[in-house]
C-alpha positions in Angstrom: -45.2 -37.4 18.3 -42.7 -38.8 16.0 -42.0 -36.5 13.1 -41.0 -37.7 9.5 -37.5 -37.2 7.8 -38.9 -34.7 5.9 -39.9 -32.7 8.7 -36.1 -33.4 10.7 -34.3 -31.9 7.3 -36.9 -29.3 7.4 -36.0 -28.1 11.0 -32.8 -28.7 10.9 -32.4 -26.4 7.7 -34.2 -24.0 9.3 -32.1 -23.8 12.3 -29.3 -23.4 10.1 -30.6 -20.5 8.3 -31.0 -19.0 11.7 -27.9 -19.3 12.8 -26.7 -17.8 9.2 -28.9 -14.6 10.1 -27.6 -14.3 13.8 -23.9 -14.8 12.6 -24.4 -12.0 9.9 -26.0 -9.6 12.4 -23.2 -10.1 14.4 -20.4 -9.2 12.3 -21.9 -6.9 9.8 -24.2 -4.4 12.6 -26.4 -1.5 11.4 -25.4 1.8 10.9 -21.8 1.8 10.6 -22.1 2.7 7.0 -21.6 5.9 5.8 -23.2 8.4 3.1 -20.0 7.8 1.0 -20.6 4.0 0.7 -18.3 2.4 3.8 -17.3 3.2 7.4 -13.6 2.5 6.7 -11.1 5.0 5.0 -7.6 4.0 4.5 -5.1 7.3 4.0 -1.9 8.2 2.5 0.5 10.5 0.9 0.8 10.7 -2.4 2.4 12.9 -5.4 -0.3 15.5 -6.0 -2.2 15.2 -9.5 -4.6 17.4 -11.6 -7.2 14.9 -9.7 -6.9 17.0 -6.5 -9.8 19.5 -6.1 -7.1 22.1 -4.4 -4.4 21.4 -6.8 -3.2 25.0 -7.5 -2.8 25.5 -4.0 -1.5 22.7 -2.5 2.4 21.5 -2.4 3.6 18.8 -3.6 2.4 16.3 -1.4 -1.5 15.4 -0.6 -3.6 12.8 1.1 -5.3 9.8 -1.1 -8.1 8.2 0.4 -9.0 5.0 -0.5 -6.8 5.6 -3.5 -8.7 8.8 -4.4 -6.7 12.4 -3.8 -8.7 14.7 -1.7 -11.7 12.3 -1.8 -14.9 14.2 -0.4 -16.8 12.1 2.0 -20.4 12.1 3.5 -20.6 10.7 7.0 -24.0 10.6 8.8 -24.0 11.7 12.7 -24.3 9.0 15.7 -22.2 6.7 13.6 -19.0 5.9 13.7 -16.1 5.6 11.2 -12.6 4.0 10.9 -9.5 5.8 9.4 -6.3 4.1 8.8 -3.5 6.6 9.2 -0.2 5.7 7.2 0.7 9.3 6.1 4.2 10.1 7.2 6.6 11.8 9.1 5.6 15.5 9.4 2.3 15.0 8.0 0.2 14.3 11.1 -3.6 13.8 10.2 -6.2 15.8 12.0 -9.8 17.2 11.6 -10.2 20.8 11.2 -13.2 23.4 10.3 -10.3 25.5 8.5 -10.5 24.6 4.8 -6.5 24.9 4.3 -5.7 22.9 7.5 -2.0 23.5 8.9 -2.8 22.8 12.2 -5.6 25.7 12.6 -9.3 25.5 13.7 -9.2 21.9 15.2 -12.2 20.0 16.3 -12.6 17.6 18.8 -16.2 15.9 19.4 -16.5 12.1 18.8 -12.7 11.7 17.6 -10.7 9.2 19.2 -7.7 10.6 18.8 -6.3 13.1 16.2 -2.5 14.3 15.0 -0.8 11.4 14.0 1.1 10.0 10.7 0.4 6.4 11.4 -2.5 4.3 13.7 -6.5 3.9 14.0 -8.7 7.1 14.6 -12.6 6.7 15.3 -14.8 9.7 14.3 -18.1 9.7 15.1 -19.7 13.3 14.1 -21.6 14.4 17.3 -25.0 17.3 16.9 -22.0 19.5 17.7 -20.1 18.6 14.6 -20.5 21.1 12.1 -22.1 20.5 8.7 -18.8 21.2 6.7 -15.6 19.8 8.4 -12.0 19.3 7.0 -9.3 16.3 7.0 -6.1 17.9 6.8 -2.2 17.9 8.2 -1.2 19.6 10.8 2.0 21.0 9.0 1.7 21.7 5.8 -1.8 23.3 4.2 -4.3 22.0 1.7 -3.0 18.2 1.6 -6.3 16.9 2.9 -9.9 17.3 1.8 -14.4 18.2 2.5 -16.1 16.2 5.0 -20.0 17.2 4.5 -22.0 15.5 7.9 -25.6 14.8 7.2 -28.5 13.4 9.9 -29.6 9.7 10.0 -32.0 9.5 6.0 -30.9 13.0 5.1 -30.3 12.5 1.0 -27.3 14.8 0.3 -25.3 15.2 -2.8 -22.0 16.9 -2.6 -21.7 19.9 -4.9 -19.0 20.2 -7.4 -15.4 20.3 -7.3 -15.1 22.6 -9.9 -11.7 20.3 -11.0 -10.1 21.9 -13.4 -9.6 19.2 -16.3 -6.1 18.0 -17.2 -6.0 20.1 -20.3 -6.7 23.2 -18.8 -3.9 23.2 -16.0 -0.7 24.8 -17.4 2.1 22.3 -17.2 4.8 23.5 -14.3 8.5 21.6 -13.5 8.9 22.1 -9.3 12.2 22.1 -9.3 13.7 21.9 -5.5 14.2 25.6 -5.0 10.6 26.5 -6.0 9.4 24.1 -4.2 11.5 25.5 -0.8 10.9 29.0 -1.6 7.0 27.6 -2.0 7.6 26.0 1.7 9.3 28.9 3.3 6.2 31.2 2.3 3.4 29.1 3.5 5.6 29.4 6.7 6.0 33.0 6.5 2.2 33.4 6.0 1.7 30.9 9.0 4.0 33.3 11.4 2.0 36.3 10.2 -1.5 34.5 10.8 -0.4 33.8 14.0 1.7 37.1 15.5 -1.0 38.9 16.2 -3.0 36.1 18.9 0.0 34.9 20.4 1.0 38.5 21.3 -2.3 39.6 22.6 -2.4 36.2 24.6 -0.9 35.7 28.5 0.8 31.9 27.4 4.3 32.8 28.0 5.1 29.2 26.5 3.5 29.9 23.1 4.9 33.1 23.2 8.5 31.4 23.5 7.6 29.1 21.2 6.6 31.5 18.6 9.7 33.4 19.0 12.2 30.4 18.3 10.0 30.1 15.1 10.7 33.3 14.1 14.4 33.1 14.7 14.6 29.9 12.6 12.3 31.5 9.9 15.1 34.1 9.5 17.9 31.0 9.4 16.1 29.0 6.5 15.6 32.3 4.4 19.8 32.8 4.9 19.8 28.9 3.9 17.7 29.3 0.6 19.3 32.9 -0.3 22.7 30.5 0.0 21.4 27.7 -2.0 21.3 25.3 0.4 17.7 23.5 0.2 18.0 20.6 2.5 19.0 23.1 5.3 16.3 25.9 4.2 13.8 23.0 4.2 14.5 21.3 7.5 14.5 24.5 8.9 11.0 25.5 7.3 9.7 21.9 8.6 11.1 23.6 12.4 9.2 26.6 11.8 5.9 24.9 11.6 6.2 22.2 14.0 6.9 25.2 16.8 4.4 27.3 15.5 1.3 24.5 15.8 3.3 23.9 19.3 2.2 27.7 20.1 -1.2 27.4 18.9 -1.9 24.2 20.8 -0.5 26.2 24.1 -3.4 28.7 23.2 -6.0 25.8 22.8 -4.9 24.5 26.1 -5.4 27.9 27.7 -8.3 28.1 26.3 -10.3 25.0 27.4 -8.9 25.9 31.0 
């Protein structure tokens, strides 16, 4: 059969557009994205503004994702999600179910990896992700923000911030000592939270670790009451880093 050149064009035009559709399923594969419109989130620090939904309570510094502070996101189980971590020394990205973060009530199911300031971590919510999870830093409390996780064609809107407009929030110069004394307390309050497990716990290491926090707590308080903020603050910075240390010691215990 010898077919026209009409009919060659024609087949050859229609192996074309075949090889379009194969190419594009290829590169662009189902269900990778998300409720919130993308499977990729790209995350830094940033100077806090009004924009933040925890503004009053967090310190200076929060996360921006895809250029949007605190940005609540909808991911949909089974799927799987890319964040780019670029966030700074001392402000080590992790997934919580604790709303104010700090290194407290981490989860683990379908995340790569967790607790760094700078590389690639995959989440992919498992059944045993809860509905309401939190990205936040391991150090410091409210910089992050709400993760709601829905099922495969679940229609979900996430409620309200309850932002406060820009009007309504009372205009406040940090100056370097607030913003210290504002540090040291959120480390005070993260010694008290944690007193009470580590000393009813058998981890010897925590319970060193915990110790050498208090004792530094004690130094940056005698820095500040001095005036000197750079020491009282890279003392503070000591204080949590050893007291996430001892909770990670009781984590480890724990999944023994």
């Amino acid at each position: 059969m010898i077919h026209s050149p009409i009919d060659n064009r024609q087949l050859f035009a229609s192996i074309i557009f075949a090889s379009l559709v194969f190419i594009t399923l290829m590169l662009c594969p189902f269900n990778t994205t998300s409720a919130s419109g993308t499977n990729s989130f790209n995350v830094k620090t940033v100077i806090k503004n009004t924009s933040y939904p925890w503004y009053e309570k967090a310190l200076d510094t929060v996360y921006e994702v895809n250029g949007e502070q605190g940005k609540t996101l909808v991911l949909t189980r089974d799927k799987t999600y890319r964040f780019k971590i670029n966030t700074g020394l001392k402000h080590d990205f992790y997934f919580s179910n604790n709303e104010s973060g700090r290194g407290a009530g981490v989860i683990t199911s379908g995340i790569s990896k967790q607790f760094i300031h700078k590389g690639i971590i995959h989440f992919t919510p498992t059944l045993d992700t809860p509905e309401e999870v939190y990205y936040q830093c391991q150090n410091h409390p409210y910089m992050g923000g709400k993760i709601y996780i829905v099922n495969e064609g679940e229609s979900f809107t996430p409620p309200s911030q309850n932002i406060k407009p820009v009007e309504q929030v009372k205009a406040e110069k940090i100056t370097p000592q607030k913003l210290a004394r504002q540090h040291l307390g959120q480390a005070s309050a993260a010694l008290n939270a944690s007193a009470e497990r580590i000393a009813n716990s058998q981890n010897e290491k925590a319970k060193v670790l915990f110790n050498r926090a208090l004792a530094i707590s004690e130094d940056a308080n005698a820095w500040l009451a001095g005036g000197d903020i750079i020491s009282a603050t890279e003392d503070t910075d000591i204080v949590l880093m050893l007291i996430n240390a001892a909770e990670k010691k009781l984590l480890e215990e724990q999944s023994l």
